[in-house]
C-alpha positions as CSV (number, residue, x, y, z in Angstrom):
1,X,0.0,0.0,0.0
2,X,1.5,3.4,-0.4
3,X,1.1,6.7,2.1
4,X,0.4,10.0,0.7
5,X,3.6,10.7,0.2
6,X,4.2,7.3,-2.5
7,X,6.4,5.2,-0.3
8,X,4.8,1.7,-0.2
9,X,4.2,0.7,3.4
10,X,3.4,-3.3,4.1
11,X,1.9,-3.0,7.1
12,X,-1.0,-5.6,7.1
13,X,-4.1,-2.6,6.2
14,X,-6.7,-3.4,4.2
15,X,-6.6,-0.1,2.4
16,X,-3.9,2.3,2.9
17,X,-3.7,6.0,3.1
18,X,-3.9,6.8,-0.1
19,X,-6.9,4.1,-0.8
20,X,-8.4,6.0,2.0
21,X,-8.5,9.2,0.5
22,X,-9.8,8.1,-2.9
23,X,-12.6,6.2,-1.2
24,X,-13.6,9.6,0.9
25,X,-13.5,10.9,-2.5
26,X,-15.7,8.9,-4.2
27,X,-18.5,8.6,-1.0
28,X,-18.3,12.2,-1.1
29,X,-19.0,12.5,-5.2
30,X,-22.0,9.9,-5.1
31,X,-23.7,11.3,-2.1
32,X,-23.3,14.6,-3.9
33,X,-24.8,13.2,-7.1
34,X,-27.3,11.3,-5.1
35,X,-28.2,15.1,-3.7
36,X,-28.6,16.6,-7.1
37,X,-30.6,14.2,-8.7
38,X,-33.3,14.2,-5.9
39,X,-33.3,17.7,-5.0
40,X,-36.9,17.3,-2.9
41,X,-35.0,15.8,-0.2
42,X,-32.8,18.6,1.3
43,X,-35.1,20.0,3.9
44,X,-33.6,23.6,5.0
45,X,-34.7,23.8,8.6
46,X,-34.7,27.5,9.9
47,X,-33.3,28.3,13.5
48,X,-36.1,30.1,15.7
């Protein structure tokens, strides 16, 4: 696996810092899609 700064670590991780990052990435571009495609779902709650 390799850290963020591309030395390759074996360390016994499943996923490694940089596989990490990409799969924040990725959860973070499909919930966004998810949230544009079905606008009627974002409720904007006003503070009293």
């Amino acid at each position: 696996m390799f850290d963020l700064n591309g030395t390759y670590v074996e360390d016994r991780e499943q996923i490694g810092e940089r596989g990490a990052v990409q799969l924040a990435k990725a959860l973070w571009s499909m919930l966004a899609n998810l949230l544009a495609a079905s606008p009627r779902y974002l409720r904007v709650v006003e503070a009293p």
